[in-house]
Backbone as XML, in Angstrom:
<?xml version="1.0"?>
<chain id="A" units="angstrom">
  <residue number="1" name="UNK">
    <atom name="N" x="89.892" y="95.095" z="237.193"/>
    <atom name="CA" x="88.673" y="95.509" z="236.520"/>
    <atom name="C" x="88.024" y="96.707" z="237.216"/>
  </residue>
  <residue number="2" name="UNK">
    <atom name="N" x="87.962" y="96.492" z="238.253"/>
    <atom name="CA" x="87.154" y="97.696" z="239.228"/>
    <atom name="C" x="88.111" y="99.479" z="238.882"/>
  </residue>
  <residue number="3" name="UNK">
    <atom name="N" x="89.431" y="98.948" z="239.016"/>
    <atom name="CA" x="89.918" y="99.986" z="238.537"/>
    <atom name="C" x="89.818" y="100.899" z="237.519"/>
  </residue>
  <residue number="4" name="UNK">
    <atom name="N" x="89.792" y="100.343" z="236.489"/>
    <atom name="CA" x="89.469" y="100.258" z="234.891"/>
    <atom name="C" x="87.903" y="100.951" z="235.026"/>
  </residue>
  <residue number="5" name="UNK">
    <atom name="N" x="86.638" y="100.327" z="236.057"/>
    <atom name="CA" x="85.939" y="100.950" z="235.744"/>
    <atom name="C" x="85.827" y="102.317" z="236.302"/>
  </residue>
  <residue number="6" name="UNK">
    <atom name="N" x="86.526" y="102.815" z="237.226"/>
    <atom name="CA" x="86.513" y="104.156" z="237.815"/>
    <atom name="C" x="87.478" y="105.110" z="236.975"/>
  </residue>
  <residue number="7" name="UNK">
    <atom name="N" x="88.634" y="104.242" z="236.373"/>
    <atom name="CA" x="88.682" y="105.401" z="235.942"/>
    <atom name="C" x="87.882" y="105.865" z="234.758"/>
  </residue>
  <residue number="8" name="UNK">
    <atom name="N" x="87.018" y="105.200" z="233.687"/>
    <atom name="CA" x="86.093" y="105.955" z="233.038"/>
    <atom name="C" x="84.849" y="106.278" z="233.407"/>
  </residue>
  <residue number="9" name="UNK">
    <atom name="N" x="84.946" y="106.360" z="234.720"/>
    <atom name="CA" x="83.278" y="107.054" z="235.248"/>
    <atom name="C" x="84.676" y="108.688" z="235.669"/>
  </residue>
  <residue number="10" name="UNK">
    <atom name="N" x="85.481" y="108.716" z="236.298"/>
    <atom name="CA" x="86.213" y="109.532" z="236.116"/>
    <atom name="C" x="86.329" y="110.835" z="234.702"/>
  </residue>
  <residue number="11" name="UNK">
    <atom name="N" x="86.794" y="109.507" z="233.439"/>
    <atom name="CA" x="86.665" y="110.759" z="232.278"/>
    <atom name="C" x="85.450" y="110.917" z="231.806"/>
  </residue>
  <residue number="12" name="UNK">
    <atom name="N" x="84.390" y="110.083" z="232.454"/>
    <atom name="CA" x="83.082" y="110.845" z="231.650"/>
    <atom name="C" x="82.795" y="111.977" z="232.419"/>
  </residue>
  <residue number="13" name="UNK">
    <atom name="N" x="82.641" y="112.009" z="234.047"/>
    <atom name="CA" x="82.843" y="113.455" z="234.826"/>
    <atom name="C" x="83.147" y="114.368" z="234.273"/>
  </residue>
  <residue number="14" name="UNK">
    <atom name="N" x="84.642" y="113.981" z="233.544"/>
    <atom name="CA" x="85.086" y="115.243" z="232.980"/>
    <atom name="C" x="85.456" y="115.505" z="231.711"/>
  </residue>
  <residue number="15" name="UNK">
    <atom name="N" x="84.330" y="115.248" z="230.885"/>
    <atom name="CA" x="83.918" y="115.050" z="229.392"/>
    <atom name="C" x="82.724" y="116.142" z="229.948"/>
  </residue>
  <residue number="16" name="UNK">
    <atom name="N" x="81.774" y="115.394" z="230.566"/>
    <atom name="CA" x="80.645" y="115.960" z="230.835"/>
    <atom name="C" x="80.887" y="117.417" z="231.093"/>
  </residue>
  <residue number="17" name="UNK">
    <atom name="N" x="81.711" y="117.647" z="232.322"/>
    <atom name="CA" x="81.958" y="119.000" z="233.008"/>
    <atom name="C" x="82.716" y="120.120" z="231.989"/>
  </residue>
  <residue number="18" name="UNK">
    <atom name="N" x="83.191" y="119.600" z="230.940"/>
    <atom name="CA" x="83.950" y="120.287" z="230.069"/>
    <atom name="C" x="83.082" y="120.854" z="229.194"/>
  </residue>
  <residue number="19" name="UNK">
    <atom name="N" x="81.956" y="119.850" z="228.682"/>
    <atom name="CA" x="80.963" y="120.289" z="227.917"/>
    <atom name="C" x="79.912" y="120.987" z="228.561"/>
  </residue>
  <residue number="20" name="UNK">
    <atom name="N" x="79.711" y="121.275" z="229.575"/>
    <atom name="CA" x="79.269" y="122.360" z="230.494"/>
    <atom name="C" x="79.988" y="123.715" z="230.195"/>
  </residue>
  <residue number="21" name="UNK">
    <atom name="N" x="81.073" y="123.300" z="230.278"/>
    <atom name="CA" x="81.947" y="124.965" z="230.439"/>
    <atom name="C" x="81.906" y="125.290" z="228.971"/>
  </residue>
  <residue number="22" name="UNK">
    <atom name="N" x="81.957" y="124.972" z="227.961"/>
    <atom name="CA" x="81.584" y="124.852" z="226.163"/>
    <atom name="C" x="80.360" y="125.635" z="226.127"/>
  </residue>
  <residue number="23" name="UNK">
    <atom name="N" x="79.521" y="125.823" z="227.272"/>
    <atom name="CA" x="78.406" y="126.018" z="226.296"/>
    <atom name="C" x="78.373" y="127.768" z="225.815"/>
  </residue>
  <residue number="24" name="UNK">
    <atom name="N" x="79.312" y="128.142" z="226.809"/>
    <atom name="CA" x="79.132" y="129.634" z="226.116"/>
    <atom name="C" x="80.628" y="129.913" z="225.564"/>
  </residue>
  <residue number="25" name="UNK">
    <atom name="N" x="80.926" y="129.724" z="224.452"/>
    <atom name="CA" x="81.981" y="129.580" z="223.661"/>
    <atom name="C" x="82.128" y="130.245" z="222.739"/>
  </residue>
  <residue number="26" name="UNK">
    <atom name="N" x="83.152" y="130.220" z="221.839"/>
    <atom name="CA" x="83.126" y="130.627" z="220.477"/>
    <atom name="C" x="82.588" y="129.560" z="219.759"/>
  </residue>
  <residue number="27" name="UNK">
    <atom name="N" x="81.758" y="129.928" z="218.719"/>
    <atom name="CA" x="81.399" y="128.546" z="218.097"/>
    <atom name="C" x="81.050" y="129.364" z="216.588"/>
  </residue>
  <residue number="28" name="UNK">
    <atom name="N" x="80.051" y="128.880" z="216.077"/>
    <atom name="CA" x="79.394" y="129.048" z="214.438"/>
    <atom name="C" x="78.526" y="129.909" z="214.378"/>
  </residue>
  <residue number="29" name="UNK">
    <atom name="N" x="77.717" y="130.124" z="215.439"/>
    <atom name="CA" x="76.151" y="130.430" z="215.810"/>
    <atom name="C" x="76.349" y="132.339" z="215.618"/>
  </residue>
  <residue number="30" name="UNK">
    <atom name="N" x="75.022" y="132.556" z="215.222"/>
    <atom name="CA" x="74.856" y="134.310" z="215.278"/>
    <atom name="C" x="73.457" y="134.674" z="215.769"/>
  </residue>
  <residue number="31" name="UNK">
    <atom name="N" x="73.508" y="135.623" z="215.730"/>
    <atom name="CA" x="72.782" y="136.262" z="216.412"/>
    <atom name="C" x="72.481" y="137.828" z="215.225"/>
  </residue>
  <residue number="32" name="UNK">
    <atom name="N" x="71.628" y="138.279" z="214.562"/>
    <atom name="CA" x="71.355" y="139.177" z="213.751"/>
    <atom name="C" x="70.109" y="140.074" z="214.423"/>
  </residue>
  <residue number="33" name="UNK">
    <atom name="N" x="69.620" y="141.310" z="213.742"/>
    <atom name="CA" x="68.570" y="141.852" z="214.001"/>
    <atom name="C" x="69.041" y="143.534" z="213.740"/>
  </residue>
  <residue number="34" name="UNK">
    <atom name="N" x="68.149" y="144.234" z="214.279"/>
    <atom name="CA" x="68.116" y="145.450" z="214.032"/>
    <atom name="C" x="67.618" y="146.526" z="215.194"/>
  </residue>
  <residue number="35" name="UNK">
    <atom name="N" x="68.091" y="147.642" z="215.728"/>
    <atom name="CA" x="67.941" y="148.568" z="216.353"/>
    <atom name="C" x="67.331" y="149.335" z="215.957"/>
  </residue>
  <residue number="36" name="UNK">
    <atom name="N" x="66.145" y="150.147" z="216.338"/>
    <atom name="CA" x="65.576" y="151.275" z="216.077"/>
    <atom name="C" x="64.950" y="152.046" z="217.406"/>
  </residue>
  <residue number="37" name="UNK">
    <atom name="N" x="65.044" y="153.504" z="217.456"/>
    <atom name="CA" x="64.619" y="154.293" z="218.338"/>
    <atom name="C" x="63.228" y="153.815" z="218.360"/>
  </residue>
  <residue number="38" name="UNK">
    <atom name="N" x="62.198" y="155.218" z="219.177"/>
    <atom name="CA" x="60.767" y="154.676" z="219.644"/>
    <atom name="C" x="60.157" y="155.267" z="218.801"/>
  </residue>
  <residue number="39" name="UNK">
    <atom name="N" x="60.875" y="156.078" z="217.624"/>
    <atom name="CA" x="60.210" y="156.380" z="216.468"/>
    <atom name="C" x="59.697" y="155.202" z="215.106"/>
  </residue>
  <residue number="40" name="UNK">
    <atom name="N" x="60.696" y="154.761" z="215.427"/>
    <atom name="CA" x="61.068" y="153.546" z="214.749"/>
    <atom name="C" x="61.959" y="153.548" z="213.473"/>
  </residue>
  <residue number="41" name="UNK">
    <atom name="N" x="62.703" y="155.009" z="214.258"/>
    <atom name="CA" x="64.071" y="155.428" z="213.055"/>
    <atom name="C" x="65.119" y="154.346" z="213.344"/>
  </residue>
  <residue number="42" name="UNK">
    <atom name="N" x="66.086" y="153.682" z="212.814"/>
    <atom name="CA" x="67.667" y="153.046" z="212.751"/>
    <atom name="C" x="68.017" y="153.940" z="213.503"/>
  </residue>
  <residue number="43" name="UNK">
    <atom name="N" x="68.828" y="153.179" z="214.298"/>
    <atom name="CA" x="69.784" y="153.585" z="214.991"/>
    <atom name="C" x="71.598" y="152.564" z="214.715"/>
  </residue>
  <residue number="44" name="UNK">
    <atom name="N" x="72.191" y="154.064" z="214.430"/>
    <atom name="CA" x="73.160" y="153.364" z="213.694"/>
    <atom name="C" x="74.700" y="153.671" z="215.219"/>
  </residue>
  <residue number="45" name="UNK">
    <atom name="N" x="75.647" y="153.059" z="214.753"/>
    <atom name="CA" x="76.524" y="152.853" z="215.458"/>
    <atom name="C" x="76.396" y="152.316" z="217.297"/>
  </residue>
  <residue number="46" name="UNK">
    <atom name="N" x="75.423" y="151.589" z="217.146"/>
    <atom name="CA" x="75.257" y="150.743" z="218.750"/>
    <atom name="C" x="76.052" y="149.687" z="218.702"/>
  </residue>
  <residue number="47" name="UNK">
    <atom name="N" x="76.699" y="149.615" z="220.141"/>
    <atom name="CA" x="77.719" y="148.860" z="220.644"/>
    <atom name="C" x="76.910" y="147.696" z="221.046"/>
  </residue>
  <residue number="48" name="UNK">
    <atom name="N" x="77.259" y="146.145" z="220.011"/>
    <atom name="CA" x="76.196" y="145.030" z="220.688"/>
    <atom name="C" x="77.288" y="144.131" z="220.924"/>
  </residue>
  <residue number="49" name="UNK">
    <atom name="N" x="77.146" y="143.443" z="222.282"/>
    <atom name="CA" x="78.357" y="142.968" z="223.287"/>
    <atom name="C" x="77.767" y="142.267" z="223.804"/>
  </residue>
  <residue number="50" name="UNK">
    <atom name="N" x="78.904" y="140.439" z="223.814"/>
    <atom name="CA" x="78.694" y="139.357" z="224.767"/>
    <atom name="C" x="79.646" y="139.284" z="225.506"/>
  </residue>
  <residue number="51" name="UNK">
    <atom name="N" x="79.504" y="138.241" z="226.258"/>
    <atom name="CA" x="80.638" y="137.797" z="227.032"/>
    <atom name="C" x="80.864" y="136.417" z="227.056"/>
  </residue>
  <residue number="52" name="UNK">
    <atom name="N" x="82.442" y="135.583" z="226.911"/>
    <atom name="CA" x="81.876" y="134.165" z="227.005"/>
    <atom name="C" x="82.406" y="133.616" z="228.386"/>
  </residue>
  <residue number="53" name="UNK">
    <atom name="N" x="82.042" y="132.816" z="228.651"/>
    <atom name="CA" x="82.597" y="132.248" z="230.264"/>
    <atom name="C" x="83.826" y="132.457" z="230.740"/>
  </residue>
  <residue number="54" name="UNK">
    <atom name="N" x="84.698" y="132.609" z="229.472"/>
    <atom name="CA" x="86.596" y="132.944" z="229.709"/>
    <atom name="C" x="86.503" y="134.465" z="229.779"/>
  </residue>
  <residue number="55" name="UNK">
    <atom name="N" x="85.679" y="135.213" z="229.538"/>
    <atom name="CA" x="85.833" y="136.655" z="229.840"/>
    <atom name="C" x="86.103" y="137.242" z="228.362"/>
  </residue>
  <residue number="56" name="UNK">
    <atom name="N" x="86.070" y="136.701" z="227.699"/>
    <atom name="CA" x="86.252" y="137.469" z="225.734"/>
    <atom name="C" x="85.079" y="137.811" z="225.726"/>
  </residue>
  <residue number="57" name="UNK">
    <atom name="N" x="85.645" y="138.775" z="224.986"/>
    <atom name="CA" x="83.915" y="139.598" z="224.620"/>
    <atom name="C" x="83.977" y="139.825" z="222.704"/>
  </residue>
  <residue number="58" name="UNK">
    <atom name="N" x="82.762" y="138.976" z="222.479"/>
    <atom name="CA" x="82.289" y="139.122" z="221.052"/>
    <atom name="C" x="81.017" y="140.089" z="220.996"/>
  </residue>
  <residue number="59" name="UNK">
    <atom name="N" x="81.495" y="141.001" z="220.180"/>
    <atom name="CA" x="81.156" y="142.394" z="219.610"/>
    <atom name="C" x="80.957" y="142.975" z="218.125"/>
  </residue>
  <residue number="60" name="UNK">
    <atom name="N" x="80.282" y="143.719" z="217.806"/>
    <atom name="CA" x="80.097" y="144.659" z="217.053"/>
    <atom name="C" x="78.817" y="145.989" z="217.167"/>
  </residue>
  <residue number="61" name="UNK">
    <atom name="N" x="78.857" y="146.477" z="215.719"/>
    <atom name="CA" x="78.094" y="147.562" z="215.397"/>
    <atom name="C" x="76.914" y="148.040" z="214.693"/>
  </residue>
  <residue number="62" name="UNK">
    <atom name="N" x="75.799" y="148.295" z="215.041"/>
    <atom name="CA" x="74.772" y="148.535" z="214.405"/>
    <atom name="C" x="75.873" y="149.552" z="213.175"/>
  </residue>
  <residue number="63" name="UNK">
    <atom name="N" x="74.764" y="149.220" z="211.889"/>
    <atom name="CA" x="75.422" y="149.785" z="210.435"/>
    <atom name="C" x="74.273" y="151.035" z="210.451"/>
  </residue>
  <residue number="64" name="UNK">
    <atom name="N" x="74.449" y="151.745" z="209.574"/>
    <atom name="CA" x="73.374" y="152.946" z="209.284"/>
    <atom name="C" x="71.924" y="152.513" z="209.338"/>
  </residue>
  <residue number="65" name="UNK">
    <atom name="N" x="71.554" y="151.411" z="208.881"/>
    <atom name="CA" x="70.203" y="150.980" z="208.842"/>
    <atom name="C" x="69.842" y="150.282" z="210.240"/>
  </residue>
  <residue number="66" name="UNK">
    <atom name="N" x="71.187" y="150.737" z="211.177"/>
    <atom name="CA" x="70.025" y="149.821" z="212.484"/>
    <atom name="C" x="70.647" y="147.833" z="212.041"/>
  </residue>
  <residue number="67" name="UNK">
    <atom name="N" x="71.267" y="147.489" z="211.089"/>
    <atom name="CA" x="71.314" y="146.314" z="211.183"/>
    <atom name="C" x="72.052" y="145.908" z="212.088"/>
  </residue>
  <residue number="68" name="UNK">
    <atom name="N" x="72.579" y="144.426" z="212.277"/>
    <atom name="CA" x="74.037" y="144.034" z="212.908"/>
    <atom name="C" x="74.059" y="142.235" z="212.823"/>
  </residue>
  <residue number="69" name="UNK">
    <atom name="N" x="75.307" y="141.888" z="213.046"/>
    <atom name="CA" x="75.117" y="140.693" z="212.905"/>
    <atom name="C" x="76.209" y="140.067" z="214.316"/>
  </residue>
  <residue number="70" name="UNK">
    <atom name="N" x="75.920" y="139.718" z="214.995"/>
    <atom name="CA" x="76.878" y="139.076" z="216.343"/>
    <atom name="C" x="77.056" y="137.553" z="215.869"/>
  </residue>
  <residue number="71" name="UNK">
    <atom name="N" x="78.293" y="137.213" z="215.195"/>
    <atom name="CA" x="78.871" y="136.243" z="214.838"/>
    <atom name="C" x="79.615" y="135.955" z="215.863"/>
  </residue>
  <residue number="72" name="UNK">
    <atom name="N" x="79.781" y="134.307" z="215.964"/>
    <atom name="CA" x="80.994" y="133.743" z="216.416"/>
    <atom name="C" x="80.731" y="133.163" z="217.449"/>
  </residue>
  <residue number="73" name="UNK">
    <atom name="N" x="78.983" y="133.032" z="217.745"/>
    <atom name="CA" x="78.717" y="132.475" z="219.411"/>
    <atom name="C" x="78.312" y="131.074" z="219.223"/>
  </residue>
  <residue number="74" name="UNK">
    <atom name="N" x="78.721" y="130.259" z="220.503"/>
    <atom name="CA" x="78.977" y="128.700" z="220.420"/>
    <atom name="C" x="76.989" y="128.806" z="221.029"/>
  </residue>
  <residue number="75" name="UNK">
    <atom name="N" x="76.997" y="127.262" z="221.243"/>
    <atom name="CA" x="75.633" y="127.099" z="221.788"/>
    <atom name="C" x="75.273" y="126.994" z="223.037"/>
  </residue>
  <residue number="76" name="UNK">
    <atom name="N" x="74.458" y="127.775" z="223.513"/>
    <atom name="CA" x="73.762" y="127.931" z="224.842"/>
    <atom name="C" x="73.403" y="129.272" z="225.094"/>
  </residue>
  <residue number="77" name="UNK">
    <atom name="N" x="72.921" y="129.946" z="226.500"/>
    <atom name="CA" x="72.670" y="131.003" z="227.022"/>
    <atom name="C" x="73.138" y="132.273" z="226.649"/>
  </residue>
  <residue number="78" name="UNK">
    <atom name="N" x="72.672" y="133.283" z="226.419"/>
    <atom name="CA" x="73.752" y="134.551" z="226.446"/>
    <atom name="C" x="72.801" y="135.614" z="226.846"/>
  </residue>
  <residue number="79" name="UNK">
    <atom name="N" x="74.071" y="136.819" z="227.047"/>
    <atom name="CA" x="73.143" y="138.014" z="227.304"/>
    <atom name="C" x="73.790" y="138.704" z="226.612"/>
  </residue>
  <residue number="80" name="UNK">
    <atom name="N" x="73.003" y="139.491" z="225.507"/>
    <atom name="CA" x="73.778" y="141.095" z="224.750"/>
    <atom name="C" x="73.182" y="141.847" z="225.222"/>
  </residue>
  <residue number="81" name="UNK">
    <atom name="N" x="73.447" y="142.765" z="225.175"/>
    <atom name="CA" x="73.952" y="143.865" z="225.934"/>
    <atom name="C" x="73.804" y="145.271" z="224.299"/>
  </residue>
  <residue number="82" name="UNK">
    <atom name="N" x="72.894" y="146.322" z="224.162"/>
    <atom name="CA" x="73.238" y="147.286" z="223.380"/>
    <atom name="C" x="73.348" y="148.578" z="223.686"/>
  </residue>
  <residue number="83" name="UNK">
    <atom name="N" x="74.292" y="149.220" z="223.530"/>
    <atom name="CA" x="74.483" y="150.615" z="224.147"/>
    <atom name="C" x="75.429" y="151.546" z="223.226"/>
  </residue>
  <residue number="84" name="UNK">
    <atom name="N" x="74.712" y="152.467" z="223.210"/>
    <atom name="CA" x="74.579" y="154.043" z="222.890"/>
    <atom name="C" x="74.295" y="155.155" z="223.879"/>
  </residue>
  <residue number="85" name="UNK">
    <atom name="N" x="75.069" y="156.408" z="223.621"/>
    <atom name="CA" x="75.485" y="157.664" z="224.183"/>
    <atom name="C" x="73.966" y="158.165" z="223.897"/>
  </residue>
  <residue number="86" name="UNK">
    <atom name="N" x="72.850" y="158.192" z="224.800"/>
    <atom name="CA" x="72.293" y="159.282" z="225.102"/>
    <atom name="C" x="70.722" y="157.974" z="224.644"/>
  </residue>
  <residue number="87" name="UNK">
    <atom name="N" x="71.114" y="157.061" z="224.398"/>
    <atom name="CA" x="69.831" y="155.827" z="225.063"/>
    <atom name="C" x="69.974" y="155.187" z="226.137"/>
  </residue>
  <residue number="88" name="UNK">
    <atom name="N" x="69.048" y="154.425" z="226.638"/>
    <atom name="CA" x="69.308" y="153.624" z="227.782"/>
    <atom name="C" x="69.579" y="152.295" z="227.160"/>
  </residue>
  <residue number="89" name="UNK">
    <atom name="N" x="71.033" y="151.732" z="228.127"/>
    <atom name="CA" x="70.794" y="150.604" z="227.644"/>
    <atom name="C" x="70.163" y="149.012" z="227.711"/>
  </residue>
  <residue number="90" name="UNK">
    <atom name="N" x="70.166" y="148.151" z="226.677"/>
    <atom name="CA" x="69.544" y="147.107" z="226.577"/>
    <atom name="C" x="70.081" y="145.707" z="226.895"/>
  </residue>
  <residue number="91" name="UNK">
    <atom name="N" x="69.771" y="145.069" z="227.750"/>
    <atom name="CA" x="69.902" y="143.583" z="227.719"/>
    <atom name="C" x="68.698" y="142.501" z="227.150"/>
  </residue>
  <residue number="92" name="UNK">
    <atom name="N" x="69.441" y="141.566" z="226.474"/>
    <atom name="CA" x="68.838" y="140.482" z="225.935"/>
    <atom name="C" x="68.964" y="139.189" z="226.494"/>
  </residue>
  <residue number="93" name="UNK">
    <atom name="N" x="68.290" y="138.134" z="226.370"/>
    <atom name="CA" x="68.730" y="136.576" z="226.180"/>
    <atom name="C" x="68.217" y="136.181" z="225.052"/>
  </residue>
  <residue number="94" name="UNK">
    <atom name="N" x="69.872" y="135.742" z="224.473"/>
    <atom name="CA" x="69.765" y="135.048" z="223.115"/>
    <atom name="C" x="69.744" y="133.540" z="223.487"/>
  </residue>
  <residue number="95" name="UNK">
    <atom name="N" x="69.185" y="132.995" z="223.107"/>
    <atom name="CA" x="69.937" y="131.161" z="223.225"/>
    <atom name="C" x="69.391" y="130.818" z="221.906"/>
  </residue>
  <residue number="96" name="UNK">
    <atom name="N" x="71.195" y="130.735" z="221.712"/>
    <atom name="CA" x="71.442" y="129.288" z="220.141"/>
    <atom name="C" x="71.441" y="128.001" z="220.847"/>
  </residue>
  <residue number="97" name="UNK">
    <atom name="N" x="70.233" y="127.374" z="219.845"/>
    <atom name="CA" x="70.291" y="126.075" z="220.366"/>
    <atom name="C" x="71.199" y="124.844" z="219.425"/>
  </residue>
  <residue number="98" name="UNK">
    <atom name="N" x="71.608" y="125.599" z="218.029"/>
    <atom name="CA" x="71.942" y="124.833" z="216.872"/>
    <atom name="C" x="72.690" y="125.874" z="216.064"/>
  </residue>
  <residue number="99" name="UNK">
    <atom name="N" x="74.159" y="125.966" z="216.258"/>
    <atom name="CA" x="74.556" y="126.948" z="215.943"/>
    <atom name="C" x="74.597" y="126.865" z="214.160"/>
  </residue>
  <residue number="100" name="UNK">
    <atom name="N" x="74.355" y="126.206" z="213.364"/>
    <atom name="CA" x="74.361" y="126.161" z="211.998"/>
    <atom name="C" x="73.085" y="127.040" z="211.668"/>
  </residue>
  <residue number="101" name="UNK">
    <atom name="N" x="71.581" y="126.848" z="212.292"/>
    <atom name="CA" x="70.329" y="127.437" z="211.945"/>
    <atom name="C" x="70.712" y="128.921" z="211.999"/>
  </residue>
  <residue number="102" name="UNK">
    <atom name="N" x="69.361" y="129.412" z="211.102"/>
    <atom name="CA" x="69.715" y="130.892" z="210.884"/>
    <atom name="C" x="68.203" y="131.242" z="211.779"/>
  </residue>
  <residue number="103" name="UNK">
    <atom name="N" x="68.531" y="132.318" z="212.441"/>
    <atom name="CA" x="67.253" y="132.738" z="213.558"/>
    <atom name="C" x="66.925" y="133.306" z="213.230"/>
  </residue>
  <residue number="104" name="UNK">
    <atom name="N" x="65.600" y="134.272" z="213.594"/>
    <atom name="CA" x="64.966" y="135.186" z="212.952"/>
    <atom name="C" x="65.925" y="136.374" z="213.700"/>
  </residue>
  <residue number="105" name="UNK">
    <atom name="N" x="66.004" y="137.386" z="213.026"/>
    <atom name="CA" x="66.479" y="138.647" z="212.925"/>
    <atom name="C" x="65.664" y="139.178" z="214.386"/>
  </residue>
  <residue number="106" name="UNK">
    <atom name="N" x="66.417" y="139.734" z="215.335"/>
    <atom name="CA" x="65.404" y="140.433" z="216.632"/>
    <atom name="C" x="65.338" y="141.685" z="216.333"/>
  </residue>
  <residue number="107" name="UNK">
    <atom name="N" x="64.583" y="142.533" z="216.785"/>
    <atom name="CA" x="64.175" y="143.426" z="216.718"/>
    <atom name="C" x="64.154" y="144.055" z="218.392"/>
  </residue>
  <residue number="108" name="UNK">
    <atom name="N" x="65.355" y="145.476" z="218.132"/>
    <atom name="CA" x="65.309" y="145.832" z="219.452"/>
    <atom name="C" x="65.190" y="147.130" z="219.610"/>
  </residue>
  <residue number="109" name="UNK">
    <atom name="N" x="64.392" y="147.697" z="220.181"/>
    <atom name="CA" x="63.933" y="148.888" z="220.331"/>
    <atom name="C" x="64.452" y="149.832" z="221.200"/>
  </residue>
  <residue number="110" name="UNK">
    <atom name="N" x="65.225" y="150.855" z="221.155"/>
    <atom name="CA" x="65.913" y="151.795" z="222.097"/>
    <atom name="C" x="65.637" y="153.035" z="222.598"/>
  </residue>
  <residue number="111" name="UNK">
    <atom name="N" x="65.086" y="153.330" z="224.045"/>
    <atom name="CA" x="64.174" y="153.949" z="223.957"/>
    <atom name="C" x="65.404" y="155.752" z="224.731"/>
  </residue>
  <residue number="112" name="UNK">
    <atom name="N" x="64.904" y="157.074" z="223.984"/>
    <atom name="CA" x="66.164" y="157.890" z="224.339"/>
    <atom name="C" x="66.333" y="158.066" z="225.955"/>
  </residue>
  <residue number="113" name="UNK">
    <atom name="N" x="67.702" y="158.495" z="226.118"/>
    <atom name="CA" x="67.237" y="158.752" z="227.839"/>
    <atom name="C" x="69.163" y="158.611" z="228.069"/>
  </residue>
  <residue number="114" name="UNK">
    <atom name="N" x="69.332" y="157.926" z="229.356"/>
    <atom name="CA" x="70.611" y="158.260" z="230.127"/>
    <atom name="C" x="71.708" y="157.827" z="228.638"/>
  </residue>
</chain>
């Protein structure tokens, strides 16, 4: 019996620890919003970039209007990251807490420079 019970304090350890390493994943969850200079013109073709704990990087592109949509992120912490040739660039923290909900659209402002 004693045996039996260690080893499932064993796989819950590593149930638990697995779902730790999950949290920055590929999953359902997005992330949307829009870029605009300090005019408050669109800014189109910005590079918006994650990273997940394995080192993949989920990406895309502001469209002509400044939109974008960062699909494909699991739930927990993140940082994007937006960058363009001749702005400075931007870091964020996104956290999906429920990757099915739809979030409000962010709004990120890029101000010109390096």
């Amino acid at each position: 019996m004693r045996v039996a019970h260690v080893v499932w304090v064993a796989v819950a350890i590593v149930a638990v620890s697995a779902s730790a390493g999950l949290a920055q994943s590929r999953g359902l969850g997005r992330v949307t919003g829009v870029v605009l200079d300090d005019s408050g013109a669109p800014v189109a073709n910005v590079e918006i970039k994650t990273t997940t704990l394995g080192g993949n990087a989920i990406q895309c592109q502001s469209d002509a209007k400044g939109k974008w949509t960062l699909g494909g992120v699991g739930r927990g912490e993140w940082i994007v990251s937006f960058t363009k040739a001749g702005f400075e660039t931007k870091r964020i923290k996104a956290i999906i807490e429920r990757e099915i909900d739809r979030s409000e659209p962010v709004k990120i402002t890029l101000k010109k420079g390096a």
